[in-house]
py3Dmol code that shows the C-alpha trace and the ligand (Angstrom):
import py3Dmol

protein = """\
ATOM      1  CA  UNK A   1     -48.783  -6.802 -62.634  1.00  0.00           C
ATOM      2  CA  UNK A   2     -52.254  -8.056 -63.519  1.00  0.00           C
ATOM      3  CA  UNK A   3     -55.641  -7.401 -61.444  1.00  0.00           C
ATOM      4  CA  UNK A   4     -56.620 -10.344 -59.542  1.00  0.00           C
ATOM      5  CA  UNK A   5     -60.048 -11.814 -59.782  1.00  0.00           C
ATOM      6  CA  UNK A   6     -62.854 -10.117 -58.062  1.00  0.00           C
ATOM      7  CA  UNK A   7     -65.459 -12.586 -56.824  1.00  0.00           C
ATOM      8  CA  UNK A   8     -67.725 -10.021 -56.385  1.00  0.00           C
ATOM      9  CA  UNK A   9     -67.935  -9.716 -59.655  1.00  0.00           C
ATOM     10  CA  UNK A  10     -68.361 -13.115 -60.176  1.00  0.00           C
ATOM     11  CA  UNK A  11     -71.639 -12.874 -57.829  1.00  0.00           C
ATOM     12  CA  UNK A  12     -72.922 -10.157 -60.221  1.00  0.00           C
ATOM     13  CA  UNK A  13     -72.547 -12.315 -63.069  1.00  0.00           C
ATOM     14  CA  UNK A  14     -73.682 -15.314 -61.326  1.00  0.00           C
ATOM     15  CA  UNK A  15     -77.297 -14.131 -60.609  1.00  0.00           C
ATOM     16  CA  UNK A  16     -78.621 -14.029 -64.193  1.00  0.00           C
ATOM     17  CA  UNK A  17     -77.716 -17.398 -64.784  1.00  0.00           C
ATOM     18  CA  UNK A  18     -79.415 -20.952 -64.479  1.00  0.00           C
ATOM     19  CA  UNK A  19     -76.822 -22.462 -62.859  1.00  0.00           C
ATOM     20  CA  UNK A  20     -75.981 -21.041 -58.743  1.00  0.00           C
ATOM     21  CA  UNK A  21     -72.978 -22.423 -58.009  1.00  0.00           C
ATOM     22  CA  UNK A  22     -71.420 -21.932 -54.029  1.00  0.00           C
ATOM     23  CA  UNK A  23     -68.483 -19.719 -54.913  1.00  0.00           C
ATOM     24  CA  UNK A  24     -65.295 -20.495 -53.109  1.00  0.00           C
ATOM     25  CA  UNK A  25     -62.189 -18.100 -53.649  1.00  0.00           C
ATOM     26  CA  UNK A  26     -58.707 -19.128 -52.867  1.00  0.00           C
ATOM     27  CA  UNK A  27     -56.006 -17.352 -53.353  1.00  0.00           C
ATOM     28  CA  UNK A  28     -53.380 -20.112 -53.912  1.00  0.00           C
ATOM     29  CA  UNK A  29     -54.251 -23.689 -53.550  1.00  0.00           C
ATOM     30  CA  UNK A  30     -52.717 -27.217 -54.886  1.00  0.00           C
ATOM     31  CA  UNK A  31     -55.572 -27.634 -57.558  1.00  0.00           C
ATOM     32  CA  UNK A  32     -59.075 -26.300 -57.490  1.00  0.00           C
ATOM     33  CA  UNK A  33     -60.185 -29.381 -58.668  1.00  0.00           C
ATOM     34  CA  UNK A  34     -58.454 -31.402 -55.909  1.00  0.00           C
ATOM     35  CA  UNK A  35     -60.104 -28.753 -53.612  1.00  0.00           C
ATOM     36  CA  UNK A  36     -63.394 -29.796 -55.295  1.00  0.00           C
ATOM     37  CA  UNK A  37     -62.828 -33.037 -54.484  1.00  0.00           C
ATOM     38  CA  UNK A  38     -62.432 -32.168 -50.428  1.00  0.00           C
ATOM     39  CA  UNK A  39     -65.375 -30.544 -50.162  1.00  0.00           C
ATOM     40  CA  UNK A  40     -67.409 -33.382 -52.264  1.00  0.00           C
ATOM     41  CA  UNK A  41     -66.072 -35.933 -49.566  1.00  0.00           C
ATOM     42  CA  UNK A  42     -66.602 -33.877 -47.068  1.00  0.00           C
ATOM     43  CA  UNK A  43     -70.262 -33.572 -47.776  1.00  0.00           C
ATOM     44  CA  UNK A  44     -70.587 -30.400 -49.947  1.00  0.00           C
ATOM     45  CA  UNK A  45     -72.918 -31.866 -52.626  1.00  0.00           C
ATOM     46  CA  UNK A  46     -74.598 -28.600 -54.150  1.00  0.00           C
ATOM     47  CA  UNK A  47     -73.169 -26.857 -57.129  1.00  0.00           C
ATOM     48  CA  UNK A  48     -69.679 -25.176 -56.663  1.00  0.00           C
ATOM     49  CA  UNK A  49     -67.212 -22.819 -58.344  1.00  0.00           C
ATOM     50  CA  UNK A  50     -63.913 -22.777 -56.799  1.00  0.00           C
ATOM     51  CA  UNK A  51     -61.724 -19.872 -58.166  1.00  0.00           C
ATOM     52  CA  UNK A  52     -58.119 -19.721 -57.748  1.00  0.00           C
ATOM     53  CA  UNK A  53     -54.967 -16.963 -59.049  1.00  0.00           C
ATOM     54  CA  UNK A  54     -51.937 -19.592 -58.349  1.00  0.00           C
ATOM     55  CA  UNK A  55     -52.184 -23.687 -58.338  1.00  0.00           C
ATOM     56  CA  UNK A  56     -49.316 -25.566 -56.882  1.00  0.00           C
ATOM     57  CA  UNK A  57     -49.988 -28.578 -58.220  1.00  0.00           C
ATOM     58  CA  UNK A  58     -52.278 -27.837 -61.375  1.00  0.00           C
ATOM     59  CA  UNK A  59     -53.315 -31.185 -62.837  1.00  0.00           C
ATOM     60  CA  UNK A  60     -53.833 -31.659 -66.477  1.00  0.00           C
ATOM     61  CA  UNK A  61     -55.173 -35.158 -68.327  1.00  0.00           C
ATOM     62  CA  UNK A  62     -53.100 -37.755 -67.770  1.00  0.00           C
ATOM     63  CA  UNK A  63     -51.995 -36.884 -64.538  1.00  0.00           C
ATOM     64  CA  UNK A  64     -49.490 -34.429 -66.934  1.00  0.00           C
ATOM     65  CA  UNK A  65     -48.710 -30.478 -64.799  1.00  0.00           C
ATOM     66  CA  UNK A  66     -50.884 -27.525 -65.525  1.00  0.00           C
ATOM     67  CA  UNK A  67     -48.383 -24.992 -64.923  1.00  0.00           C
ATOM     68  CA  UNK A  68     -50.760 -22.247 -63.145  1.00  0.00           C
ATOM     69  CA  UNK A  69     -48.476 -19.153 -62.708  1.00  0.00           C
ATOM     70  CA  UNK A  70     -49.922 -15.790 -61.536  1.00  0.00           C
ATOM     71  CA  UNK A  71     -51.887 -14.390 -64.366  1.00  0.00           C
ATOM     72  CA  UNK A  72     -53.944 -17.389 -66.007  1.00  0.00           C
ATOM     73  CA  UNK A  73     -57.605 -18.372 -64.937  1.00  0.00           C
ATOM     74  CA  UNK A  74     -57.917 -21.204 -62.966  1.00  0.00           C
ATOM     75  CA  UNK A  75     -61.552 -22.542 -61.505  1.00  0.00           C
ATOM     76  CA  UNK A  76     -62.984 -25.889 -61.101  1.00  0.00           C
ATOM     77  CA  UNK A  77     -66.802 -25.857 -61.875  1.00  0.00           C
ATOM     78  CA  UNK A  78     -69.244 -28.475 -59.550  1.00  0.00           C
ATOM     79  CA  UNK A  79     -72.223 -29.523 -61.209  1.00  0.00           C
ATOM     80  CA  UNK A  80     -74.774 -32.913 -60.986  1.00  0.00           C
ATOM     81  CA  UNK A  81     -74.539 -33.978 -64.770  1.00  0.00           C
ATOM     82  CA  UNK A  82     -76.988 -34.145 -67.117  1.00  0.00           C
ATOM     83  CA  UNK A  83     -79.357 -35.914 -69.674  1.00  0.00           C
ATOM     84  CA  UNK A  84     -77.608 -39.079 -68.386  1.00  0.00           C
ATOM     85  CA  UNK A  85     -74.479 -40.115 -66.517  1.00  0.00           C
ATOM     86  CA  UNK A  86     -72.224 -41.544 -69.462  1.00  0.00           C
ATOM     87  CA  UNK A  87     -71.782 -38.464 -71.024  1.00  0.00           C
ATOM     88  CA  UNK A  88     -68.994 -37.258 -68.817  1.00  0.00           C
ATOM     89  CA  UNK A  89     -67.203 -36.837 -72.328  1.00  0.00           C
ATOM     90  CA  UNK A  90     -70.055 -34.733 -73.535  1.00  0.00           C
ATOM     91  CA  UNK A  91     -69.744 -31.863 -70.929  1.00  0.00           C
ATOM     92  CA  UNK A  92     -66.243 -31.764 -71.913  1.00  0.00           C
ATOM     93  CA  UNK A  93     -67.063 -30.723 -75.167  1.00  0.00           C
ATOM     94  CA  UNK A  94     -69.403 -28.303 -74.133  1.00  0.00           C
ATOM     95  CA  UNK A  95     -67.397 -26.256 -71.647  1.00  0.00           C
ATOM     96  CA  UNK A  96     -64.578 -26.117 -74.599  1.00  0.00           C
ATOM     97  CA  UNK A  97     -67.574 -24.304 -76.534  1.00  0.00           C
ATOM     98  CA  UNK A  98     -68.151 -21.972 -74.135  1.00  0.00           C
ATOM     99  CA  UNK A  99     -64.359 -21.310 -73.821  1.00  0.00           C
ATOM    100  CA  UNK A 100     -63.796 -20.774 -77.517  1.00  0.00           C
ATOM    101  CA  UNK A 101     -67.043 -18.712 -77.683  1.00  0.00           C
ATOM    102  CA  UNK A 102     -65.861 -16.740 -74.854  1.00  0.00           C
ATOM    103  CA  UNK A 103     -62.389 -15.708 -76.622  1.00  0.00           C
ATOM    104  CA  UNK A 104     -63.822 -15.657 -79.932  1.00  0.00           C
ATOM    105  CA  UNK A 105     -66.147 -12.965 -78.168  1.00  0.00           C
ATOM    106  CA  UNK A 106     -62.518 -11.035 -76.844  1.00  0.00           C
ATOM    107  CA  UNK A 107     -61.677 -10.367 -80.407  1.00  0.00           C
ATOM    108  CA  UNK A 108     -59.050 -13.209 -80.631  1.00  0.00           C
ATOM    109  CA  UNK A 109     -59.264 -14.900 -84.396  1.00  0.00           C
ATOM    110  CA  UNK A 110     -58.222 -18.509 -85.366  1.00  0.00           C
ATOM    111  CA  UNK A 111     -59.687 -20.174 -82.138  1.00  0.00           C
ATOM    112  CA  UNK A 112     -59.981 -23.588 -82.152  1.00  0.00           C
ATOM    113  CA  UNK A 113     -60.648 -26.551 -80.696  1.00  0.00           C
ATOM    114  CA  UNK A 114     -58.517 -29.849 -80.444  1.00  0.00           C
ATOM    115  CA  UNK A 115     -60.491 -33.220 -79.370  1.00  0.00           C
ATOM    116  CA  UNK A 116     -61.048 -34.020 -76.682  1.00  0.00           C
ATOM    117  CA  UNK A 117     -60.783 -31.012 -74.892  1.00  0.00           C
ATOM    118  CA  UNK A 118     -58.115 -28.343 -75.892  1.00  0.00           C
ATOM    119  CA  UNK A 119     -58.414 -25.264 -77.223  1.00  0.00           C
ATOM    120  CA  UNK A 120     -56.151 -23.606 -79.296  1.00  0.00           C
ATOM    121  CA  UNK A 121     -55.097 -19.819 -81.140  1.00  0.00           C
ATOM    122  CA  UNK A 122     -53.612 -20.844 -84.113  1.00  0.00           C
ATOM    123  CA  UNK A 123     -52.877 -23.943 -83.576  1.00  0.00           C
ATOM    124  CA  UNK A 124     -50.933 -23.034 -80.047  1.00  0.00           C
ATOM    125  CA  UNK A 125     -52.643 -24.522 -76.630  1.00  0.00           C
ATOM    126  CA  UNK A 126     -54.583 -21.462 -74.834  1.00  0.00           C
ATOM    127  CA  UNK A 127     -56.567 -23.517 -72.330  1.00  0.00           C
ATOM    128  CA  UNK A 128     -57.497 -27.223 -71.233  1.00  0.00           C
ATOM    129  CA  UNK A 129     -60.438 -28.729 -69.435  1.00  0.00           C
ATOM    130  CA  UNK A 130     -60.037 -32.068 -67.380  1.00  0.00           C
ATOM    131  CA  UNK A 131     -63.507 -33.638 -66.377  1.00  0.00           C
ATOM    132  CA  UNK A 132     -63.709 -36.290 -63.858  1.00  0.00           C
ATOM    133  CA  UNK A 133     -66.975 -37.724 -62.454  1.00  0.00           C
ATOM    134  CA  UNK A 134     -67.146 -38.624 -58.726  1.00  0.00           C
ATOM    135  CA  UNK A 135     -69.574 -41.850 -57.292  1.00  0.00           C
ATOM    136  CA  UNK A 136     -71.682 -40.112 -54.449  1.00  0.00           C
ATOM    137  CA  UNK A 137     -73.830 -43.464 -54.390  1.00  0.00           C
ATOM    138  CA  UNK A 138     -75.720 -45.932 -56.518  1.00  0.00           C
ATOM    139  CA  UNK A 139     -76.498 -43.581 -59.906  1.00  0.00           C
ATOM    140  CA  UNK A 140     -75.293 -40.254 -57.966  1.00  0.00           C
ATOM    141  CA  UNK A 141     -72.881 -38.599 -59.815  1.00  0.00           C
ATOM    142  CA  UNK A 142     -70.994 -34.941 -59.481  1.00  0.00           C
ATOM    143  CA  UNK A 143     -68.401 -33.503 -62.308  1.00  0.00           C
ATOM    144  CA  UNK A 144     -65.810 -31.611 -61.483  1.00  0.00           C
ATOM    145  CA  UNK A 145     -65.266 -29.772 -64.846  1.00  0.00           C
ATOM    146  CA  UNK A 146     -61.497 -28.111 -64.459  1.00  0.00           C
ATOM    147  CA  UNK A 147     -60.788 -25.024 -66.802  1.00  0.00           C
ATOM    148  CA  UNK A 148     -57.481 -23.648 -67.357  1.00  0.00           C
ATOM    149  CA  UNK A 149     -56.934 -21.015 -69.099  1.00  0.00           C
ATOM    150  CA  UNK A 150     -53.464 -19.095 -69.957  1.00  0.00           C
ATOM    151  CA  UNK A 151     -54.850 -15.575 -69.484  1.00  0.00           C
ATOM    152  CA  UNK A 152     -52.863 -12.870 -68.551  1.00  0.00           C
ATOM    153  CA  UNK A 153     -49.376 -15.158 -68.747  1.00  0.00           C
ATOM    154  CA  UNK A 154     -46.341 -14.036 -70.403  1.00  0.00           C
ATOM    155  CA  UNK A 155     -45.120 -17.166 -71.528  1.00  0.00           C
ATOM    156  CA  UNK A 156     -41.694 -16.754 -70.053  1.00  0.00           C
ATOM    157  CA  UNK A 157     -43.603 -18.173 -67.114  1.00  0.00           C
ATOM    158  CA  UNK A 158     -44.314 -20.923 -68.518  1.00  0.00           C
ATOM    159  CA  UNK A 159     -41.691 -23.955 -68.769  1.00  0.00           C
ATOM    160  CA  UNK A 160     -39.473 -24.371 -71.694  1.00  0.00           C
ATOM    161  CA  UNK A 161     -40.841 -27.612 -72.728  1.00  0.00           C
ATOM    162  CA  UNK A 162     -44.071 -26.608 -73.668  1.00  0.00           C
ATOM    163  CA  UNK A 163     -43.633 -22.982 -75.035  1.00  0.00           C
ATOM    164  CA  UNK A 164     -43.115 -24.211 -78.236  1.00  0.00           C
ATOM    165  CA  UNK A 165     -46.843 -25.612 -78.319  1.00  0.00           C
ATOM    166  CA  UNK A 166     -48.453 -22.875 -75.701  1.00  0.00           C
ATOM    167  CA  UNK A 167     -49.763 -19.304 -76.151  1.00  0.00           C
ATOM    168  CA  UNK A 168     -51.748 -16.931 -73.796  1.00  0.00           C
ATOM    169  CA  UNK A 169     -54.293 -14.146 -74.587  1.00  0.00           C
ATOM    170  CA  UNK A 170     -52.115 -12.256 -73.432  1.00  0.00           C
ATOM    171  CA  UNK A 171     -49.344 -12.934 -75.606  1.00  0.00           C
ATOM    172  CA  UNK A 172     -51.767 -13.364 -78.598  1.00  0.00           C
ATOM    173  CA  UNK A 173     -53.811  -9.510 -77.475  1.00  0.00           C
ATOM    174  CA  UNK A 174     -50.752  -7.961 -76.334  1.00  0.00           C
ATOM    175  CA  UNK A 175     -52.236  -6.448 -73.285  1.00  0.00           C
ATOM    176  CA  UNK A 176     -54.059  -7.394 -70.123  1.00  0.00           C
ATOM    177  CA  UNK A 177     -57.410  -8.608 -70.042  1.00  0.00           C
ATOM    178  CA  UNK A 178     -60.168  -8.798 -67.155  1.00  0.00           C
ATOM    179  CA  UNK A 179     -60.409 -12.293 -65.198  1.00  0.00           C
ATOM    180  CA  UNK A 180     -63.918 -11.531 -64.408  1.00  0.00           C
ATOM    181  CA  UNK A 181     -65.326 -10.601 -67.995  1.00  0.00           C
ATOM    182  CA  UNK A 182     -63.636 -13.631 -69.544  1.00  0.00           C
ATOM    183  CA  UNK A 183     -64.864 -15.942 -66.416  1.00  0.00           C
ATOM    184  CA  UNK A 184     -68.313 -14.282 -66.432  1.00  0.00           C
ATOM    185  CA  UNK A 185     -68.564 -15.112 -70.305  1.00  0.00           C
ATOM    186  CA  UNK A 186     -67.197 -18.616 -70.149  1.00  0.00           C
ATOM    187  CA  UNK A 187     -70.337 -19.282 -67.341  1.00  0.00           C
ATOM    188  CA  UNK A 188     -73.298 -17.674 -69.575  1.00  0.00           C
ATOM    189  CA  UNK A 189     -72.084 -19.992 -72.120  1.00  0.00           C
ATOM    190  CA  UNK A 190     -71.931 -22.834 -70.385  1.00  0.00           C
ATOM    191  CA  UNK A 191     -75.212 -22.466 -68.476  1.00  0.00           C
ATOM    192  CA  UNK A 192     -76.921 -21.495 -72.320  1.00  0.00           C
ATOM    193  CA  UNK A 193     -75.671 -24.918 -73.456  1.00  0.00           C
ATOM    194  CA  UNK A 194     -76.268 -26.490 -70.047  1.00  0.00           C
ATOM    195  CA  UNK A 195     -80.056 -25.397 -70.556  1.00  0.00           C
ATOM    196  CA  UNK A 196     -80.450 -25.640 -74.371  1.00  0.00           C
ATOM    197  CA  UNK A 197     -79.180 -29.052 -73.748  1.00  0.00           C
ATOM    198  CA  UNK A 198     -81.615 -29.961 -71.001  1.00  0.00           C
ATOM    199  CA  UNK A 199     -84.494 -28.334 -73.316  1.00  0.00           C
ATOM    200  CA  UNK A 200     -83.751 -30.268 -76.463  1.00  0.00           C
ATOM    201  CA  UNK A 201     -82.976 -33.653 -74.518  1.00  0.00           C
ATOM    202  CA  UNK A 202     -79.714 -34.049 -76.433  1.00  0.00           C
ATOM    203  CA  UNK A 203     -76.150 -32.609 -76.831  1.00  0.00           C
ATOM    204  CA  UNK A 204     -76.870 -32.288 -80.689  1.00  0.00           C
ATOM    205  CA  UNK A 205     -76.670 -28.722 -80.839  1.00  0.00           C
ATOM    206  CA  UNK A 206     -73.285 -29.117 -78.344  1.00  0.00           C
ATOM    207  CA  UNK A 207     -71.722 -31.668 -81.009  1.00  0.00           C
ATOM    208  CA  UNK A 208     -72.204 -29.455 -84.198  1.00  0.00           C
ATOM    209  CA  UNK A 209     -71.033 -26.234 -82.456  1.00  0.00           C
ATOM    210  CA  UNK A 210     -67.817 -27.969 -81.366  1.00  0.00           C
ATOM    211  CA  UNK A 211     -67.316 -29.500 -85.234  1.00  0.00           C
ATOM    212  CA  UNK A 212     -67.991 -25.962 -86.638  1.00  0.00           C
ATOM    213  CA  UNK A 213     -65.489 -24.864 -84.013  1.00  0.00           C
ATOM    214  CA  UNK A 214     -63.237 -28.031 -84.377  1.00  0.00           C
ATOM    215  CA  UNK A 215     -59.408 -27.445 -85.746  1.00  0.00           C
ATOM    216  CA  UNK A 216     -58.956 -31.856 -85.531  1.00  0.00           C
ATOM    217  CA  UNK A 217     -62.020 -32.915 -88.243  1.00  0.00           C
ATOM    218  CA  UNK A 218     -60.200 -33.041 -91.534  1.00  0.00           C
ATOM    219  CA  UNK A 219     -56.716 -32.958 -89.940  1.00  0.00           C
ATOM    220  CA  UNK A 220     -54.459 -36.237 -90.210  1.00  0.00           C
ATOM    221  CA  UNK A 221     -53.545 -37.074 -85.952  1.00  0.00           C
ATOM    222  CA  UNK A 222     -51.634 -39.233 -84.311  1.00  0.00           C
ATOM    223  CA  UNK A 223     -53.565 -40.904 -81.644  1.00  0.00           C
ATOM    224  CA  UNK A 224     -52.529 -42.580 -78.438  1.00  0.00           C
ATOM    225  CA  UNK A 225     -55.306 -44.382 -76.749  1.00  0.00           C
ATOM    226  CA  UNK A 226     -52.880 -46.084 -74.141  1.00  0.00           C
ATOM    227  CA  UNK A 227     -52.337 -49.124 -75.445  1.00  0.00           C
ATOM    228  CA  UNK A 228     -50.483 -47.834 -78.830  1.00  0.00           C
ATOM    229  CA  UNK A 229     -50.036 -45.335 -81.677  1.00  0.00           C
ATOM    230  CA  UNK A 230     -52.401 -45.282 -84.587  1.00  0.00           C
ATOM    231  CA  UNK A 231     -52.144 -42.220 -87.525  1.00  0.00           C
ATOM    232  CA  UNK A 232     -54.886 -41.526 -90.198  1.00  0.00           C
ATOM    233  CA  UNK A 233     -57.484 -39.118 -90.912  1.00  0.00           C
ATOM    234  CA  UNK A 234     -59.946 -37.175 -87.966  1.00  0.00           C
ATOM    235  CA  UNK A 235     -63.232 -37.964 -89.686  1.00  0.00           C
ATOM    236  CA  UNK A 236     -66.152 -36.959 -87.604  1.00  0.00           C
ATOM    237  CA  UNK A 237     -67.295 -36.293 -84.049  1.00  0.00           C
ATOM    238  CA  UNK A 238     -69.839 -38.940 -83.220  1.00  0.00           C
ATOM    239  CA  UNK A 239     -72.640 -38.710 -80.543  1.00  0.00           C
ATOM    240  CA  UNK A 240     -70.804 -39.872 -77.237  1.00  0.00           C
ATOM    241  CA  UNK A 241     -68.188 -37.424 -78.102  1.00  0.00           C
ATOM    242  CA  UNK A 242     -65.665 -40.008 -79.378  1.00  0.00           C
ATOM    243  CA  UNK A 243     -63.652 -39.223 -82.670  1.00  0.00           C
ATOM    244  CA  UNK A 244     -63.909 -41.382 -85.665  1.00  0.00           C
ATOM    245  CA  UNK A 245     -60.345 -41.705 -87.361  1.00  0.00           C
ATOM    246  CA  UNK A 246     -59.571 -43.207 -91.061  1.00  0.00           C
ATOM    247  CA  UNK A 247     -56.470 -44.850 -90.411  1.00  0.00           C
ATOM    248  CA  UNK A 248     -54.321 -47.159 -92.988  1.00  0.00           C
ATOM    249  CA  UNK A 249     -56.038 -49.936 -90.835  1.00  0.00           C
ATOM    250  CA  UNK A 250     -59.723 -48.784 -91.328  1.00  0.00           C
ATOM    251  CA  UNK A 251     -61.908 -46.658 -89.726  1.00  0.00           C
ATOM    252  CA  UNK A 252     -61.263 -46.219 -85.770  1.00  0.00           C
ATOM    253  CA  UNK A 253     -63.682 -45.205 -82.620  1.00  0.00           C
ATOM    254  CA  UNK A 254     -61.782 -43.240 -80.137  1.00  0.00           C
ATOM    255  CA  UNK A 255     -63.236 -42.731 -76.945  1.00  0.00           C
ATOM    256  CA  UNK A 256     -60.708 -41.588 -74.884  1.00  0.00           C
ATOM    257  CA  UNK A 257     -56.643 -40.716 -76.470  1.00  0.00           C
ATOM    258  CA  UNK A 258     -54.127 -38.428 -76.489  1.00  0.00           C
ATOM    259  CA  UNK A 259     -54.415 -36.806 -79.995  1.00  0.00           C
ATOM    260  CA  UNK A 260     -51.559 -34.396 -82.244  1.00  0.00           C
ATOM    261  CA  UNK A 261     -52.254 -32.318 -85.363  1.00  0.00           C
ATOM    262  CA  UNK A 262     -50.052 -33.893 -87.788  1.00  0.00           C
ATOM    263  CA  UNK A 263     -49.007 -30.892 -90.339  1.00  0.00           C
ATOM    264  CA  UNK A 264     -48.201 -31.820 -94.125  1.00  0.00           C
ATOM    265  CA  UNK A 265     -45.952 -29.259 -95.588  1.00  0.00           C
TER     266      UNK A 265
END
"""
ligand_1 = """\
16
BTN
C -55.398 -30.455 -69.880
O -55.279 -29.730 -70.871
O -54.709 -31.473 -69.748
C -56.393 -30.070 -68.811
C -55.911 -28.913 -67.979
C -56.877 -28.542 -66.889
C -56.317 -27.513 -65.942
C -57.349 -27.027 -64.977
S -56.805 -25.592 -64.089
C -58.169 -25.718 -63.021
C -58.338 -27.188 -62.710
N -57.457 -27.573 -61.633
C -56.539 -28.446 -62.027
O -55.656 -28.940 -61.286
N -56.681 -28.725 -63.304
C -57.793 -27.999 -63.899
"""
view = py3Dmol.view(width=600, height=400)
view.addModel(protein, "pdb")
view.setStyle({"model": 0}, {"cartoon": {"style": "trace"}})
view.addModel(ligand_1, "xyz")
view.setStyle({"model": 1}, {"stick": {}})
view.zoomTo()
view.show()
């Protein structure tokens, strides 16, 4: 049904960058990031890109299933953070740049992006990112950035519950598009912010290309930041990446929360 990833490919694409990732290909596994978090314990501390066609156990934030049928992209990037080691929440937003850049660049319209890390067609779920930041030692840090992507997926693969809030390219496009090419643009844009970033000493440029990109500034949310429910107003993205929200009770920092587009008719 749909051409598998080449990771030859991948190589080719691989050499003009900054970043050199290790590139590990799996066929199936439980999660690439769960993968990339075997090899970090077992001693693998260099940069890696694990690449995978089918997860059994695709995670998603808040320990919620990535479904990860045949079809979508799936690949868990390795990479020592950088600028400094809080800013796990920063490199979140910057891979969900790259990812909205990289389907903008596929001729899909009405991308965009959902804080923290989702990004949307038309207001529909295309692709998440879950970052989590492993301890190697005393100020030695890794991220394992997770991307997934509904690529080639008819959405009759996905479950019920959530095909009322999901799309695919595929479903968007209409027709099948290459793994590689979308994989091999999502890197270059990643490693252009990785470096710009690095170059400038700040995530500046990162922050206003995800609020000229951003579908939640201006929208009224509901957010969930564990604790309980507030609803108000997405005012502005703030340096650390957290969300500033008007609510009926004032104005509120988010760092962390599960957020929803609230739509007034
Ligand atoms: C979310 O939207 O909640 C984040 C979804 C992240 C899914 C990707 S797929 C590759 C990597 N492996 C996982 O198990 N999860 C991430």
């Amino acid at each position: 049904m749909v051409s598998l990833v080449n990771p030859e490919l991948i190589h080719w694409c691989i050499e003009k960058l900054t970043l050199n990732p290790q590139i590990i290909y799996l066929p199936t596994v439980d999660s690439t990031s769960d993968e990339a978090k075997r090899l970090i314990a077992s001693g693998q501390h260099a940069e890696l890109l694990i690449l995978t066609d089918t997860q059994t156990h695709g995670r998603g934030r808040y320990n919620r299933t990535w479904h990860s049928p045949k079809g979508g992209l799936y690949f868990s990037l390795v990479l020592r953070p950088i600028l400094n080691l809080d800013s796990i929440a920063l490199h979140s937003l910057l891979c969900s740049c790259a990812v909205a850049k990289a389907l903008q660049n596929m001729g899909i319209e009405g991308v965009g992006l959902k804080w923290p890390n989702d990004v949307l067609i038309a207001e529909y779920k295309v692709a998440g990112i879950l970052s989590e930041l492993i301890s190697l030692g005393q100020d030695d840090y890794l991220i394992v950035l997770g991307i997934g992507i509904n690529q080639n997926t008819p959405l009759n693969l996905l479950p019920e519950e959530i095909r009322f809030s999901a799309t695919s390219v595929l479903e968007h496009l209409g027709s099948i598009t290459s793994q590689e090419e979308l994989l091999c643009n999502i890197l270059t844009s990643i490693d252009f912010w990785l470096e710009t970033t690095k170059s400038s000493g700040s995530f500046e440029m990162v922050l206003s290309d995800w609020k000229q990109r951003s579908a939640t500034l201006g929208s009224r949310v509901r957010v969930d930041d564990g604790s309980r429910t507030y609803i108000g107003v997405a005012q502005d993205l703030l340096p650390d990446g957290s969300l500033l929200v008007h609510t009926d009770e004032g104005a509120i920092t988010f760092c962390i929360g599960d957020l929803t587009h609230l739509h007034q008719d």
